[in-house]
N, C-alpha and C positions, 0 to 999 in steps of 0.2 A: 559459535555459529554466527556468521556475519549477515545481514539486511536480505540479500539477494538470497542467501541459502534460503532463508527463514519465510519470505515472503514465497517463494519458489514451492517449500513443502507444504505451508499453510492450502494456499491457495492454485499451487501448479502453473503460475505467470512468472516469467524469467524477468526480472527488472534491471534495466541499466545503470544503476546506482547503487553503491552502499548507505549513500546520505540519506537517513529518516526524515529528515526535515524536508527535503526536498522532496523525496515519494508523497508525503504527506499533502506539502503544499500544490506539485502539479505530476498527479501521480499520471495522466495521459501522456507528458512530456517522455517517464520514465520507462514509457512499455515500446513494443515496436507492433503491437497490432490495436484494431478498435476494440474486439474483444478482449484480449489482456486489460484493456486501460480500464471496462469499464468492470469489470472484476475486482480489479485494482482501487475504484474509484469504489465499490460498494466496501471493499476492507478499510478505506481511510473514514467514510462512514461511519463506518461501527464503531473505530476506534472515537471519533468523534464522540458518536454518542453515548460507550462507555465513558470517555472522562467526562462527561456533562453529568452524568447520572451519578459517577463520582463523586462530584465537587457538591451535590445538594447537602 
């Protein structure tokens, strides 16, 4: 399952990229609506604060 699929079933936003690094870094660049982006923008969030919570 590739970026776009995965991001797509998680959250139901179509992302223009398979590069994580980049969703991650400008995940608004990545979508084509403000809605998508800021969905987008709460999943790199979490993921954020997952590996923070991580790394304690």
């Amino acid at each position: 399952m590739d970026v776009k699929e995965l991001i797509k079933n998680l959250i139901g936003v179509e992302v223009t990229t398979d590069n994580v690094e980049e969703v991650m870094n400008n995940p608004v660049e990545c979508t084509t609506s403000k809605e998508d982006a800021e969905k987008l923008e709460e999943l790199v969030l979490f993921l954020e604060l997952a590996k923070e919570t991580e790394e304690m």
